[in-house]
C-alpha positions, -999 to +999 in steps of 0.1 A: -634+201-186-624+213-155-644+216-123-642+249-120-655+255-157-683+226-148-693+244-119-697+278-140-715+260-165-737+245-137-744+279-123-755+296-166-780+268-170-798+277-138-793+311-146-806+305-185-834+282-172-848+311-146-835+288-109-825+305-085-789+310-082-790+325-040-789+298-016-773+315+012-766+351+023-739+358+047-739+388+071-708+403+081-694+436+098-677+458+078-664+490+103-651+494+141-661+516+165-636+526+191-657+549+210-679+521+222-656+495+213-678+475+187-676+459+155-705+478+134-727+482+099-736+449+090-734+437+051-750+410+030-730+386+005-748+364-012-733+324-028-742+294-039-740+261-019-732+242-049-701+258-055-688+263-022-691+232-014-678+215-044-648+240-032-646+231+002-657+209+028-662+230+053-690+248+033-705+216+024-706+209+063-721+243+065-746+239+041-759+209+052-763+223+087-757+192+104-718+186+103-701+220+114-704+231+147-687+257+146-705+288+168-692+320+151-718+307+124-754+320+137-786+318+115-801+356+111-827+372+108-834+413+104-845+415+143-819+398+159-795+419+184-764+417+163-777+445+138-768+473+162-733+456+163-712+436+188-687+440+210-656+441+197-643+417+223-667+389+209-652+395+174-618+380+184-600+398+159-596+433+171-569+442+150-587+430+117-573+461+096-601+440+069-624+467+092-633+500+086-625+522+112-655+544+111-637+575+125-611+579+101-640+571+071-659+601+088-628+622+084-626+612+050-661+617+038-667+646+012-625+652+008-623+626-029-608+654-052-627+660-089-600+672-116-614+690-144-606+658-166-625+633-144-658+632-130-667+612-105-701+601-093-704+584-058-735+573-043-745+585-005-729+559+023-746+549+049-739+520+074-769+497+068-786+510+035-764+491+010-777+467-018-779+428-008-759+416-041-737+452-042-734+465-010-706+490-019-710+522-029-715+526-069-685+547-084-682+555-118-653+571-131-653+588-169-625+602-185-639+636-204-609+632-226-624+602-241-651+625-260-664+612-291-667+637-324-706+635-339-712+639-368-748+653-380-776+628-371-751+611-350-772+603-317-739+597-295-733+628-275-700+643-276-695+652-241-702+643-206-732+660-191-724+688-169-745+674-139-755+640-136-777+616-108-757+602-086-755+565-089-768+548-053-777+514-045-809+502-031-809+497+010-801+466+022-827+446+035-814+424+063-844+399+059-850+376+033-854+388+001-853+353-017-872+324-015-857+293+005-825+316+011-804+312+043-795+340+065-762+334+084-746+357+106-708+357+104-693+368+140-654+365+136-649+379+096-648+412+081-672+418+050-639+426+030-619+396+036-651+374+033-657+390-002-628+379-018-629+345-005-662+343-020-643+355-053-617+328-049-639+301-046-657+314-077-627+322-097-596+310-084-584+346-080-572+364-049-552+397-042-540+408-007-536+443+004-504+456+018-503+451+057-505+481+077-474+479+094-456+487+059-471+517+058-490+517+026-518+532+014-550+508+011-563+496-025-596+516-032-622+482-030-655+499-033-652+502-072-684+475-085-668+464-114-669+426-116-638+422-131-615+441-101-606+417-075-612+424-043-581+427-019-578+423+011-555+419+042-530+389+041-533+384+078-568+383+080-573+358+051-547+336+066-574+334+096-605+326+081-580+300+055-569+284+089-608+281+097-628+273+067-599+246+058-586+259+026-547+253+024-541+263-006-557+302+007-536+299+036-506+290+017-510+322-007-519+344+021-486+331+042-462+339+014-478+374+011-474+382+045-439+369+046-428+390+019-444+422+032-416+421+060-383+438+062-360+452+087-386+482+093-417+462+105-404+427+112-403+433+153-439+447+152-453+421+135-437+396+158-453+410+186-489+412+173-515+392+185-523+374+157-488+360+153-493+348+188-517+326+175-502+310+141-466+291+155-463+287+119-458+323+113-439+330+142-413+310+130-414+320+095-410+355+112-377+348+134-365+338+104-370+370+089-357+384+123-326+364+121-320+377+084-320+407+095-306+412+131-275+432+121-298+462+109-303+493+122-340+491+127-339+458+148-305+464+170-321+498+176-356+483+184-346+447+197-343+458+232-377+471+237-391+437+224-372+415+245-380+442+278-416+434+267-412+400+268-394+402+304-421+421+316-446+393+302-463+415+282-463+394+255-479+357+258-457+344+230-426+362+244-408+324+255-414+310+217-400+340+203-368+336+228-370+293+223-374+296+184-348+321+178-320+305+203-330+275+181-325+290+148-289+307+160-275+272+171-289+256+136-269+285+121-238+284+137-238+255+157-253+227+135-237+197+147-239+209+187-276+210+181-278+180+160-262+159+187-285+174+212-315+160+198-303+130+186-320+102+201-301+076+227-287+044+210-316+013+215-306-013+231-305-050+222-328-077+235-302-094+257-287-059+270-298-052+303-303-021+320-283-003+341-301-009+371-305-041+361-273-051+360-253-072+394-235-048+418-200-059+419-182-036+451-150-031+442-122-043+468-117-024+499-078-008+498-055-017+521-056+004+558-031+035+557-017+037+592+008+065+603+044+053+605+072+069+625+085+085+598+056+108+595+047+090+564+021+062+559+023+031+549-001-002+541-001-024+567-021-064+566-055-066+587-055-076+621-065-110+611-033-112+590-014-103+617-029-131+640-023-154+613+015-146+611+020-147+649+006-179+653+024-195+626+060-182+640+050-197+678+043-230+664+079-228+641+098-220+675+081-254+694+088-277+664+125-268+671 
């Protein structure tokens, strides 16, 4: 048996034998509001410490609430100052397209279109009256094609009613609703892309969303059914992988953000924030660069990045210009940059080092004096000289 499957059949015995399966309720912001700039509507998940922390060791740190540390984490309660929002500053993630911006949702409100085969039954939004274990908005969708013929007697109606209650959940209560239950404030993670980590750790599933810069339209996530995953964004997963410690999230959310590039996006996603922080992505994303620096879209676009970076608009502009000069000369130049960064010979015991080695002046060259010819030539030392002339004088007394 696996641990996974040990851990489900850990969580239906409780479950059978009436234990409560809620140890801890998470509170997160789900929407942004630019006009004041604030993260905003707060929303309640609910887990299990067993299983997160038989998933990961950060949770077990967490739920032990001795070992992590770690300050984005802040226990809750209904009165606290955060349920009016927080500045979007203190998020650190400004760009979290896991947020709803609350301006375009007002825009959209009221416009989801009903064709005369489907009818669909939405409950009211609001930004804190949302269920604590379902804290989307109920839709139900029913295809009126799928009628069933009665027969007489047959209690099974044979077509949809022509006006039905709209399906709501119950408002969300921000204080405790369950006995020995832990209320923690999330500060740096979107409801969305805490949901389906919550779904991963539970069943080993995950979906991302496309990133924005593709130009996508965003998977609908506020159906209930438990069996649709939950995306979310790739970026923002990668982020909270990075900080709850789970590689193997990071690793899936790094190779769906790597193929959502092409020649189209690839220079605006190198200049986001969040690639400023990840060096691991900003390489991976040269890479991409260099793949595709001969295309229209990036010899069009390349000089405004690189102006950015001149005018030091962009803190990662340098690792950007270092990684791909890097990547051109391991291209095209292997064995220049290989020697490059190839380390210098060691030495041997006995070898001694340069400047330990005896100075040995080499021998002074013979004096160039000017001869009548208007050429030089090497004459002896005056010492020489002196030698020879004394030499001839005694030669001419001996005879």
């Amino acid at each position: 048996m696996s641990n996974h499957q040990a851990l489900v059949e850990a969580l239906l015995m409780k479950s059978i034998l009436g234990q409560e399966l809620v140890d801890t309720q998470f509170h997160l912001f789900s929407g942004r509001s630019v006009n004041p700039r604030k993260v905003t509507r707060l929303q309640a998940l609910s887990a299990n410490d067993v299983v997160l922390a038989a998933r990961s060791d950060f949770f077990a740190e967490l739920s032990s609430r001795t070992g992590s540390t770690d300050a984005t984490f802040v226990d809750f309660d209904g009165d606290s100052a955060f349920e009016d929002g927080m500045a979007l500053d203190d998020y650190g993630y400004a760009s979290d397209s896991d947020l709803g911006d609350e301006e375009e949702e007002e825009e959209k409100a009221g416009q989801t279109p009903v064709s005369d085969e489907t009818a669909v039954l939405e409950g009211d939004m609001s930004e804190s009256d949302d269920d604590d274990d379902d804290d989307d908005d109920l839709l139900v969708v029913a295809d009126a094609r799928s009628e069933i013929d009665s027969t007489a007697g047959d209690p099974i109606p044979t077509s949809l009613p022509q006006a039905a209650t709209p399906i709501t959940s119950a408002p969300i209560q921000h204080k405790r609703s369950v006995v020995n239950c832990r209320d923690v404030l999330v500060r740096d993670t979107a409801f969305r892309t805490w949901k389906a980590l919550l779904l991963y750790l539970y069943t080993d599933k995950i979906v991302f969303s496309p990133i924005k810069s593709q130009g996508q339209p965003r998977a609908n996530v506020d159906a209930p059914n438990p069996s649709t995953l939950w995306p979310c964004s790739p970026k923002s997963m990668y982020r909270l992988a990075c900080k709850v410690r789970l590689d193997s999230v990071r690793d899936q959310a790094f190779y769906a953000i790597r193929s959502s590039l092409d020649a189209g996006n690839i220079l605006q996603e190198l200049s986001s924030s969040f690639t400023s922080k990840y060096p691991a992505i900003l390489q991976m994303q040269v890479e991409v660069l260099l793949q595709h620096i001969a295309s229209v879209p990036v010899i069009k676009n390349i000089p405004s990045l690189i102006r950015r970076i001149a005018d030091s608009q962009l803190p990662h502009g340098a690792d950007i210009i270092i990684d791909l000069y890097q990547k051109i000369l391991l291209q095209y130049h292997p064995l220049a940059l290989a020697l490059a960064n190839a380390p210098p010979p060691p030495q041997s015991d006995g070898e001694l080092e340069p400047r330990d080695m005896p100075s040995s002046s080499p021998p002074h060259p013979p004096v160039l004096e000017p001869c009548t010819t208007g050429t030089f030539e090497a004459t002896a030392s005056k010492d020489e000289e002196k030698k020879k002339g004394t030499t001839s004088n005694s030669k001419k007394k001996k005879k």
